[in-house]
LUMFIDREN-47839 format. One record per atom (N, C-alpha, C, CB): residue number from 1; residue in three letters; atom name; x, y, z. Coordinates in steps of 0.05 Angstrom, whole numbers. Glycine has a CB too. Layout:
BEGIN
{NUM, "ALA", "CA", {X, Y, Z}};
...
END
This chain:
BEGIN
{1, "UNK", "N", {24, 3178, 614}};
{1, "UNK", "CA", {17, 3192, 638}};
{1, "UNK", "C", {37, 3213, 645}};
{1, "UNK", "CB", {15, 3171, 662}};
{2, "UNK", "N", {27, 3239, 650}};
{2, "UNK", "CA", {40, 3262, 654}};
{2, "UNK", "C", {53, 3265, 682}};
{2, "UNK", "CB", {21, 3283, 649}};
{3, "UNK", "N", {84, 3258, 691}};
{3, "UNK", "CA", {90, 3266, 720}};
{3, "UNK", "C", {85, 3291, 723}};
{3, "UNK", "CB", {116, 3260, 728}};
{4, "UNK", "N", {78, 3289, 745}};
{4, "UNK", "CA", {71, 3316, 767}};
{4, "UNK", "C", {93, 3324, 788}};
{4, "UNK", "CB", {43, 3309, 787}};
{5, "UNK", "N", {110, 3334, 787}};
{5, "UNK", "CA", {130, 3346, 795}};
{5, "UNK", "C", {125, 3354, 833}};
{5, "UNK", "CB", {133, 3372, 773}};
{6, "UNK", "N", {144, 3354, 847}};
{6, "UNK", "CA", {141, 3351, 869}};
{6, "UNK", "C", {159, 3375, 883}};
{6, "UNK", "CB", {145, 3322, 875}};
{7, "UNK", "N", {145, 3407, 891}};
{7, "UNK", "CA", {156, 3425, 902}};
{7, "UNK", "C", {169, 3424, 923}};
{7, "UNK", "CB", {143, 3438, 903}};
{8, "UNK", "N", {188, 3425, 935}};
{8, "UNK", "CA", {209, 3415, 960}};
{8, "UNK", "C", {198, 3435, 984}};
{8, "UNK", "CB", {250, 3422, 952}};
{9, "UNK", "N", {194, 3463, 969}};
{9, "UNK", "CA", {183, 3482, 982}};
{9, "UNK", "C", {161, 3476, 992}};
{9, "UNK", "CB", {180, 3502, 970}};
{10, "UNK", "N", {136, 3461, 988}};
{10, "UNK", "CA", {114, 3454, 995}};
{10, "UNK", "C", {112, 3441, 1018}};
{10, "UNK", "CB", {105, 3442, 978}};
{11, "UNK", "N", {130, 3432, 1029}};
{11, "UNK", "CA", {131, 3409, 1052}};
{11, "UNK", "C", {135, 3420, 1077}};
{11, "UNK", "CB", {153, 3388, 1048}};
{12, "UNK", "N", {119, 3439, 1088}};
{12, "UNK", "CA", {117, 3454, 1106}};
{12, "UNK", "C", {99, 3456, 1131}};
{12, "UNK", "CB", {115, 3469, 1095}};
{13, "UNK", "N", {82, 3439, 1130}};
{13, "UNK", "CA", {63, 3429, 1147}};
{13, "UNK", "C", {80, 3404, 1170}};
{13, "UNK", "CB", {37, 3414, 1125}};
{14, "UNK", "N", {80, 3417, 1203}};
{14, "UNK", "CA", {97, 3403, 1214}};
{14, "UNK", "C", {82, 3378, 1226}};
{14, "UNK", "CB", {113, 3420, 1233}};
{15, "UNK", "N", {91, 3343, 1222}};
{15, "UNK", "CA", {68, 3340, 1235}};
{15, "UNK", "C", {91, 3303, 1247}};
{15, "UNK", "CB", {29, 3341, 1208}};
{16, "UNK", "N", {73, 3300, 1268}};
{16, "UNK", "CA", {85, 3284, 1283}};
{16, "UNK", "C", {82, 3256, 1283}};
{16, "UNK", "CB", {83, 3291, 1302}};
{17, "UNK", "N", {108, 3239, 1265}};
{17, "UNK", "CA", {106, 3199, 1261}};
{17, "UNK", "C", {97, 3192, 1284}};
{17, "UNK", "CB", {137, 3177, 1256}};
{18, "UNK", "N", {76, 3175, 1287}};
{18, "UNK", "CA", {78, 3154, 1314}};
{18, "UNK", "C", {68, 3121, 1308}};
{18, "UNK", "CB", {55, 3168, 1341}};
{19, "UNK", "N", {75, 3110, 1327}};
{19, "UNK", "CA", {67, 3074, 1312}};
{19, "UNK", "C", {59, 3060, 1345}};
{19, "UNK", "CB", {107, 3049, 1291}};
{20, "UNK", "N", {49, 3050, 1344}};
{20, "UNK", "CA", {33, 3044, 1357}};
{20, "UNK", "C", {47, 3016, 1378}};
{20, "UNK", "CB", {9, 3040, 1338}};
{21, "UNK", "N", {44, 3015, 1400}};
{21, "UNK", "CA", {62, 2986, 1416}};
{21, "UNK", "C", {38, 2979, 1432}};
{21, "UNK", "CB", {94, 2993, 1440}};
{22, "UNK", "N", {32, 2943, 1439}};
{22, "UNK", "CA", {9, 2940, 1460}};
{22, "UNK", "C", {23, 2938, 1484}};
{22, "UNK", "CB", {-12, 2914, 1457}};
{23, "UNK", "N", {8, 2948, 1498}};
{23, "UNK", "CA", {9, 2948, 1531}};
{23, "UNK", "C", {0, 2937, 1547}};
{23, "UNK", "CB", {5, 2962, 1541}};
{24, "UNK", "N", {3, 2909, 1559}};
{24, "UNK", "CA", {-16, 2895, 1572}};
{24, "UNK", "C", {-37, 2909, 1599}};
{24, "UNK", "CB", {2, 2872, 1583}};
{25, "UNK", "N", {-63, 2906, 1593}};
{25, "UNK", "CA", {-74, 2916, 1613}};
{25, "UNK", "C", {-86, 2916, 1646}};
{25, "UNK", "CB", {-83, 2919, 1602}};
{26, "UNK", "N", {-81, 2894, 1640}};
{26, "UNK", "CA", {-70, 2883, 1665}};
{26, "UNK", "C", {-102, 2852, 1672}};
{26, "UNK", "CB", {-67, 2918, 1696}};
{27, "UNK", "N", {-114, 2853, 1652}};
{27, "UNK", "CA", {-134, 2831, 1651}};
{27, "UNK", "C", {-132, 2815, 1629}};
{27, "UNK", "CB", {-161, 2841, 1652}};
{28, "UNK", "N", {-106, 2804, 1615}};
{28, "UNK", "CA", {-106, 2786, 1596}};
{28, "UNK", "C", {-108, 2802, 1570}};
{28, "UNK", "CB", {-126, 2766, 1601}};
{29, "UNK", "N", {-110, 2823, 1566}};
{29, "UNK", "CA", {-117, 2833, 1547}};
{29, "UNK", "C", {-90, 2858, 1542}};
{29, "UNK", "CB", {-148, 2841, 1551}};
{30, "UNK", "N", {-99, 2874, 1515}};
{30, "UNK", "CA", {-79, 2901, 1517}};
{30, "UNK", "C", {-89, 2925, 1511}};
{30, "UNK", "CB", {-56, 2900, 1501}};
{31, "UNK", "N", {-78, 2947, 1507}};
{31, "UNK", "CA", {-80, 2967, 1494}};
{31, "UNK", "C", {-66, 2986, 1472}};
{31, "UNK", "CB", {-82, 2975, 1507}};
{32, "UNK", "N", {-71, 3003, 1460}};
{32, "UNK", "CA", {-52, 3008, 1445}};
{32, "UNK", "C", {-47, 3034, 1454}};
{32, "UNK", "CB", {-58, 3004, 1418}};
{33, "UNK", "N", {-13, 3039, 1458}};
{33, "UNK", "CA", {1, 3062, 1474}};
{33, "UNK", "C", {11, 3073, 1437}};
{33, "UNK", "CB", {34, 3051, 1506}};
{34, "UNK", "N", {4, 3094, 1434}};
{34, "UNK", "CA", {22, 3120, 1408}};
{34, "UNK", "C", {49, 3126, 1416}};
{34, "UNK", "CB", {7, 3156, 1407}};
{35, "UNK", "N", {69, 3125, 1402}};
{35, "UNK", "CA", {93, 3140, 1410}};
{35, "UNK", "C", {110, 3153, 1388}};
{35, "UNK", "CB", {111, 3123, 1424}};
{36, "UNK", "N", {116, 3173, 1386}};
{36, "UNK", "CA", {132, 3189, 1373}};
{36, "UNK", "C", {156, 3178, 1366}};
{36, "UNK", "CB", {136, 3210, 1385}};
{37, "UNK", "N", {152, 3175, 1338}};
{37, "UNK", "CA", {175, 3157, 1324}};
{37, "UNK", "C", {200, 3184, 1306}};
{37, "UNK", "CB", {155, 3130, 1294}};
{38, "UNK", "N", {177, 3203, 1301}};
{38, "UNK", "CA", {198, 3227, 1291}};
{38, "UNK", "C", {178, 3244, 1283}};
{38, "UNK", "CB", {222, 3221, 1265}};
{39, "UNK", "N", {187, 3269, 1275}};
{39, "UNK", "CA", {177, 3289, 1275}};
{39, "UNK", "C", {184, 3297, 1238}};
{39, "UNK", "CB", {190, 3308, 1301}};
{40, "UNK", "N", {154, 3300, 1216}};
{40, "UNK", "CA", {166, 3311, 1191}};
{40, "UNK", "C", {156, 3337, 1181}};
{40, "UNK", "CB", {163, 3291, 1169}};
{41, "UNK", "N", {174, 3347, 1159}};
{41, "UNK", "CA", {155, 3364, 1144}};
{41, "UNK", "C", {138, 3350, 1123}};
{41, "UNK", "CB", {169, 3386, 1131}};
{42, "UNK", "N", {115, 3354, 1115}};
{42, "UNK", "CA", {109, 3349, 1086}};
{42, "UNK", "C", {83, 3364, 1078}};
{42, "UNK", "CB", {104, 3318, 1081}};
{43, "UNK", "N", {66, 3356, 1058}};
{43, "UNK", "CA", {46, 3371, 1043}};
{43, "UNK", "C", {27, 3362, 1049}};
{43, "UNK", "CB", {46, 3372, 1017}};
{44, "UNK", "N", {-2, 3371, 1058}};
{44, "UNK", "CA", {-25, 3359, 1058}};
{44, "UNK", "C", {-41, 3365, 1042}};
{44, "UNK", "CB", {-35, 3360, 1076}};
{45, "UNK", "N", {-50, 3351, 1026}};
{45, "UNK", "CA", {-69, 3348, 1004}};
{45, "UNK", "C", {-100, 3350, 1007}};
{45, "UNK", "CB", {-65, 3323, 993}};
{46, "UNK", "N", {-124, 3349, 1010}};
{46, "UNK", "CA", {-147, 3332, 1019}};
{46, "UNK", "C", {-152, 3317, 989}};
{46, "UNK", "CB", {-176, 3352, 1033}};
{47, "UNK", "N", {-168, 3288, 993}};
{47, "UNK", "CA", {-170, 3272, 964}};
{47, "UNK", "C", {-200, 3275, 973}};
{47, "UNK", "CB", {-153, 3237, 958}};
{48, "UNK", "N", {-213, 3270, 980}};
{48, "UNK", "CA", {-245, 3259, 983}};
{48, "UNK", "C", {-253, 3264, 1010}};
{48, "UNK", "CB", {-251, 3226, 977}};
{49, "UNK", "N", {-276, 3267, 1013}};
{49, "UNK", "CA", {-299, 3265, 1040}};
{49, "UNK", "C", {-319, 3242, 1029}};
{49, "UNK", "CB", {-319, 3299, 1048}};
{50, "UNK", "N", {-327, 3234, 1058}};
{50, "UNK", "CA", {-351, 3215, 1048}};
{50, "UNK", "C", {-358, 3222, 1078}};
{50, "UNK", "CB", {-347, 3177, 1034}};
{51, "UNK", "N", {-399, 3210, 1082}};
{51, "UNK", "CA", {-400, 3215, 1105}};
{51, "UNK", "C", {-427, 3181, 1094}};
{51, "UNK", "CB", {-407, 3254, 1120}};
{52, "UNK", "N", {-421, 3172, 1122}};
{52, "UNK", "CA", {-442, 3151, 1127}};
{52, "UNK", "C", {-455, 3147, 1142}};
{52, "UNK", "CB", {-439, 3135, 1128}};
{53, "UNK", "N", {-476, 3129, 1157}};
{53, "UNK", "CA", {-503, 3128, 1164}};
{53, "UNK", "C", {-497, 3108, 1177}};
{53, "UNK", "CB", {-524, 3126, 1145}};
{54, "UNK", "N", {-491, 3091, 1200}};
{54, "UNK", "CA", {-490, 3068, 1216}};
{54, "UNK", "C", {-490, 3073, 1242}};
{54, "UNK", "CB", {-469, 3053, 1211}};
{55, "UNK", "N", {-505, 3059, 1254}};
{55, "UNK", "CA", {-511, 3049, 1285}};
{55, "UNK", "C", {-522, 3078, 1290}};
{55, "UNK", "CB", {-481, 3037, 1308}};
{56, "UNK", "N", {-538, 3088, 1285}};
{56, "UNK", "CA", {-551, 3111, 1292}};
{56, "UNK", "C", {-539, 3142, 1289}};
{56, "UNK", "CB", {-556, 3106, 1317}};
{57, "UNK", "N", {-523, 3136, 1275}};
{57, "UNK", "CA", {-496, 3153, 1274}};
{57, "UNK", "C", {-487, 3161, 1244}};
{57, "UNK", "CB", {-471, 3135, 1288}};
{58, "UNK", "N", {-477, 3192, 1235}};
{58, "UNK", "CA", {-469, 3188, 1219}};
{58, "UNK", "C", {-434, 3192, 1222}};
{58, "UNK", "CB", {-484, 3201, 1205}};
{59, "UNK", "N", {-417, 3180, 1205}};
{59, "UNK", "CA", {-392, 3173, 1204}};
{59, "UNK", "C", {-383, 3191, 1180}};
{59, "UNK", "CB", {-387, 3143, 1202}};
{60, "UNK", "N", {-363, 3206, 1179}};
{60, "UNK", "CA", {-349, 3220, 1165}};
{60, "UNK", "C", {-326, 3213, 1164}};
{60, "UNK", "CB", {-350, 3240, 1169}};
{61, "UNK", "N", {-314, 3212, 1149}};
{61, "UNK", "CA", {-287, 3206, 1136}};
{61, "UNK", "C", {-273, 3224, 1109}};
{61, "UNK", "CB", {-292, 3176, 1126}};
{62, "UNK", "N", {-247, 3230, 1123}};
{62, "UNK", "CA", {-239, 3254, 1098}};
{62, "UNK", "C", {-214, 3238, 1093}};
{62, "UNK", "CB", {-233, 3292, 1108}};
{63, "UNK", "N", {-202, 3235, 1067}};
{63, "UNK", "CA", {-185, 3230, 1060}};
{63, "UNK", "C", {-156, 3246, 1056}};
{63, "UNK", "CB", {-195, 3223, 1045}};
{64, "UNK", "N", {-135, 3237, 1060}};
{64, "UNK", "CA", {-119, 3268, 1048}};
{64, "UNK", "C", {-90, 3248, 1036}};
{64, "UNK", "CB", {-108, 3303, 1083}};
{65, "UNK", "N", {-74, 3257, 1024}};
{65, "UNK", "CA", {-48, 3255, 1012}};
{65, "UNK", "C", {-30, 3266, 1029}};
{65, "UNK", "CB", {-47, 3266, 987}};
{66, "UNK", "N", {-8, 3255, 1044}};
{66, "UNK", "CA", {6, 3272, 1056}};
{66, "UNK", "C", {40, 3261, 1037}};
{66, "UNK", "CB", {2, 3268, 1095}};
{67, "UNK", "N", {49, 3286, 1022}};
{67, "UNK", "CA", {71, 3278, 1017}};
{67, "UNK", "C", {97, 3288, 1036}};
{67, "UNK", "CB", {74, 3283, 991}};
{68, "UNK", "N", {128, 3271, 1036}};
{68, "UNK", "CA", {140, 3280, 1054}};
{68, "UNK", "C", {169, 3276, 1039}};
{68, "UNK", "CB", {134, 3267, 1081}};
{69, "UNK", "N", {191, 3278, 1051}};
{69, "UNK", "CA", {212, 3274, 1048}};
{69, "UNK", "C", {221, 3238, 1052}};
{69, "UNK", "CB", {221, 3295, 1065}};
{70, "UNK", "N", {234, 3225, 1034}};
{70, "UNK", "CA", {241, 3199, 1032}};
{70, "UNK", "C", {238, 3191, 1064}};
{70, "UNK", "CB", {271, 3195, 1018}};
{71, "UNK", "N", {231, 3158, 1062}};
{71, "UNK", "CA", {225, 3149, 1093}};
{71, "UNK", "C", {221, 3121, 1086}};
{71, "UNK", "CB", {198, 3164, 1110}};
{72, "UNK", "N", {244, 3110, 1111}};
{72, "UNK", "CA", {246, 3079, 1101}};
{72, "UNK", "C", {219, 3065, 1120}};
{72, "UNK", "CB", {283, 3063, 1111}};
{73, "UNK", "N", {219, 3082, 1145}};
{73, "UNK", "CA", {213, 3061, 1166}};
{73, "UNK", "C", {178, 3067, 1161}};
{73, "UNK", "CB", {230, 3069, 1202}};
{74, "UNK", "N", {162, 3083, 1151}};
{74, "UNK", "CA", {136, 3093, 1147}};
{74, "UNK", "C", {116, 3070, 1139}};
{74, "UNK", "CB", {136, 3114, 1125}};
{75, "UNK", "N", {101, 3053, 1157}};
{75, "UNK", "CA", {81, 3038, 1142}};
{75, "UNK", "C", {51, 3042, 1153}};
{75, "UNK", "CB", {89, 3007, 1144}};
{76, "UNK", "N", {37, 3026, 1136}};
{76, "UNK", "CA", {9, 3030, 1140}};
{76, "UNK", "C", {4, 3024, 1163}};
{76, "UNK", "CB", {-7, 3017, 1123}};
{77, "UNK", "N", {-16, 3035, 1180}};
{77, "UNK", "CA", {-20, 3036, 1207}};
{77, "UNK", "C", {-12, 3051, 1226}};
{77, "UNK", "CB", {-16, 3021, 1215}};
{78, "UNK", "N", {9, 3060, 1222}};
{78, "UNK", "CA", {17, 3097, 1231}};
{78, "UNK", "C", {6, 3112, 1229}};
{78, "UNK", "CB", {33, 3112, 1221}};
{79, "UNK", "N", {13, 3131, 1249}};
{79, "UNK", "CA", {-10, 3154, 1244}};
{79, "UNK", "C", {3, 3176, 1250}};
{79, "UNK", "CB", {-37, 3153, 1261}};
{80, "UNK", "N", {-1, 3202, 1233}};
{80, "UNK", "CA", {14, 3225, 1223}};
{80, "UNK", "C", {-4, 3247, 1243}};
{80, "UNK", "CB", {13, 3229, 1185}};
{81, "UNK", "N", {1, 3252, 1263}};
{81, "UNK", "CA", {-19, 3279, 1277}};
{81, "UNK", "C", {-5, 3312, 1281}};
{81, "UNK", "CB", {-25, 3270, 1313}};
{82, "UNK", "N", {-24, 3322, 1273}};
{82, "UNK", "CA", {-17, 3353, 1282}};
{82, "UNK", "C", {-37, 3362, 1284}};
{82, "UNK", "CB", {-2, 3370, 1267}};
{83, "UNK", "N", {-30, 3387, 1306}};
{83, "UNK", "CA", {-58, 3396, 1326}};
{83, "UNK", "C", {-66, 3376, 1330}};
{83, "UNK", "CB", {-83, 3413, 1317}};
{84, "UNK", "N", {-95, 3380, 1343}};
{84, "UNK", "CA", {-108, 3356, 1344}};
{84, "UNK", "C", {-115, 3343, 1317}};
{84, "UNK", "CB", {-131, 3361, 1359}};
{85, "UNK", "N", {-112, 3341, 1300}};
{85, "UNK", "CA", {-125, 3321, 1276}};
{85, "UNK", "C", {-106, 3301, 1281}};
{85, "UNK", "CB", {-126, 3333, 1241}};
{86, "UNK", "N", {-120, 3275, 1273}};
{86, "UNK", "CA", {-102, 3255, 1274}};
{86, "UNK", "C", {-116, 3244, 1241}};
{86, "UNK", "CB", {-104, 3233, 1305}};
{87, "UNK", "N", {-91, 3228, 1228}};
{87, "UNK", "CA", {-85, 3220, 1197}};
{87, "UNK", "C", {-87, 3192, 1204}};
{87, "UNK", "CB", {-54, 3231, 1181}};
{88, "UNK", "N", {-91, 3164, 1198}};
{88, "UNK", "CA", {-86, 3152, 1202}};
{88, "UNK", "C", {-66, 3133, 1173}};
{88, "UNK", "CB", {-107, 3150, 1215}};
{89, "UNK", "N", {-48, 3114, 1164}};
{89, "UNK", "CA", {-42, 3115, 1144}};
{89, "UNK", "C", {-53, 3092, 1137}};
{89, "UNK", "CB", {-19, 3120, 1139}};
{90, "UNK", "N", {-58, 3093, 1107}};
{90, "UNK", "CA", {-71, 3071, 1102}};
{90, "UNK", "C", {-58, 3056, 1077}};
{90, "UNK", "CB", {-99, 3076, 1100}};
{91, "UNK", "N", {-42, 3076, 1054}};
{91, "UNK", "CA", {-29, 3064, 1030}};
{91, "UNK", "C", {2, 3082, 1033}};
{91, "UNK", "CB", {-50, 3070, 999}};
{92, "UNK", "N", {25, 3068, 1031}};
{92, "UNK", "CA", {49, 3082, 1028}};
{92, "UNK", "C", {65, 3077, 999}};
{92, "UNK", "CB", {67, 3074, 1053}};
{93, "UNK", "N", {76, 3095, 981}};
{93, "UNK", "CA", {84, 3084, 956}};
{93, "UNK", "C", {106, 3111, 948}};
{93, "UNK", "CB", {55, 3078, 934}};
{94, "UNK", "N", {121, 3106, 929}};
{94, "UNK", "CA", {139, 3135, 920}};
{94, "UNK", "C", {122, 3150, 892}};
{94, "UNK", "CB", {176, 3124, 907}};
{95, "UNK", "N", {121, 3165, 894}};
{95, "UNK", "CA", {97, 3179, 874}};
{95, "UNK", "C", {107, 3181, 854}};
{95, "UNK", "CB", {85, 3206, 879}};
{96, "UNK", "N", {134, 3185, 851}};
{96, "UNK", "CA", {151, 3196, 819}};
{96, "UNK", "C", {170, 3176, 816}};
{96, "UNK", "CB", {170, 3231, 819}};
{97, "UNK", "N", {178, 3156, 835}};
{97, "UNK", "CA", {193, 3131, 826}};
{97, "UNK", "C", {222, 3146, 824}};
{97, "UNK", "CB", {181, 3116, 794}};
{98, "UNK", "N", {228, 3166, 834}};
{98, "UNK", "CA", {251, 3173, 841}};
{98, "UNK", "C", {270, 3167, 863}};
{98, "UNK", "CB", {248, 3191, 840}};
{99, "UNK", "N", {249, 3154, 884}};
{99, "UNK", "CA", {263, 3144, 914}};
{99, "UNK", "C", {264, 3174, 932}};
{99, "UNK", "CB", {301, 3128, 908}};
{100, "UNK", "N", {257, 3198, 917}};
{100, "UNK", "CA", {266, 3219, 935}};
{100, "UNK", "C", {241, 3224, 961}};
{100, "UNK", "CB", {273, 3249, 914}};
{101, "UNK", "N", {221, 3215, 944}};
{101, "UNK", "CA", {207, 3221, 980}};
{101, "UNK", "C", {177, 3203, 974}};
{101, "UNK", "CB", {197, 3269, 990}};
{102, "UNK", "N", {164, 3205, 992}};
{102, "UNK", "CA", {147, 3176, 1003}};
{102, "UNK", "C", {118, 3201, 1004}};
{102, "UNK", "CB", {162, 3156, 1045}};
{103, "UNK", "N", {92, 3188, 991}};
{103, "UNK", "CA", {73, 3185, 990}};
{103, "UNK", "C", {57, 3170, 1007}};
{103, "UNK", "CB", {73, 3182, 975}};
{104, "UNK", "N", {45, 3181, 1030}};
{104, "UNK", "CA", {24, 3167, 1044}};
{104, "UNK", "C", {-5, 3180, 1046}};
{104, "UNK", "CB", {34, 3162, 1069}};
{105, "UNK", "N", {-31, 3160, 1037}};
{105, "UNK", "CA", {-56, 3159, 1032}};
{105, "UNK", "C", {-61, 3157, 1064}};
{105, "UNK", "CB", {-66, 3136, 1010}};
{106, "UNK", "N", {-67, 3177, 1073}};
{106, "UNK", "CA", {-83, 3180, 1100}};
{106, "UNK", "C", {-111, 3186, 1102}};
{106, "UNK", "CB", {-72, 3200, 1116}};
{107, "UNK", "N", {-130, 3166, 1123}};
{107, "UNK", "CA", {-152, 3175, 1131}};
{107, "UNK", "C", {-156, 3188, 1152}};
{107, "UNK", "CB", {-164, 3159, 1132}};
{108, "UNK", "N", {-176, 3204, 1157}};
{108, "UNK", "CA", {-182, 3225, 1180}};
{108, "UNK", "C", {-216, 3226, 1183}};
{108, "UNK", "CB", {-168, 3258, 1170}};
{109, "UNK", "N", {-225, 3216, 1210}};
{109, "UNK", "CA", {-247, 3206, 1218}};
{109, "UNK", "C", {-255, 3223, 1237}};
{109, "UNK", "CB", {-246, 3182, 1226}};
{110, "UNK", "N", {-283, 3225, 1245}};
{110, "UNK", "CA", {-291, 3233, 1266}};
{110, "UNK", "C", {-290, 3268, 1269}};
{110, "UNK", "CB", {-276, 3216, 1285}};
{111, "UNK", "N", {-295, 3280, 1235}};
{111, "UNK", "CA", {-282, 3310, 1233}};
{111, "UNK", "C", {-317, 3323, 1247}};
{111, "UNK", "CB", {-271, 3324, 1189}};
END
């Protein structure tokens, strides 16, 4: 398998960590409050679109690759936003096994 080399220059897209905390809502139940965990550069990719057909509705879903600069604290269920698009993450891994920077498989819904 051929590595694919990873441009430092490329990582230019500014876009904003957040993770999610519940908030009791005041009836036994909670919510989920976003908060800004840090701010990165990295690359956005798109991998796939799909669009689907449920509850009367069709559902779209775009996939994308966002690579970034190394990151310990980054897990699935975060979500990477800029502008309005929101990423949601769904797979985190190191792409070249170098440790130098972090690969996350984000979904993006509702385009």
């Amino acid at each position: 398998m051929r590595r694919r080399g990873i441009d430092p220059g490329a990582l230019r897209t500014l876009f904003s960590l957040r993770e999610a905390a519940p908030v009791p809502d005041g009836a036994g139940g909670h919510t989920l409050e976003w908060s800004e965990v840090a701010t990165v550069f990295g690359r956005l990719e798109p991998v796939s679109a799909q669009s689907r057909f449920g509850a009367d509705q069709a559902i779209e879903t775009v996939s994308h690759d966002v690579t970034m600069r190394r990151r310990d604290d980054v897990r699935s269920g975060m979500r990477l936003v800029f502008g309005a698009r929101v990423l949601t993450i769904v797979m985190v891994h190191d792409p070249d096994g170098t440790g130098r920077y972090t690969l996350c498989r984000t979904r993006e819904e509702g385009q």
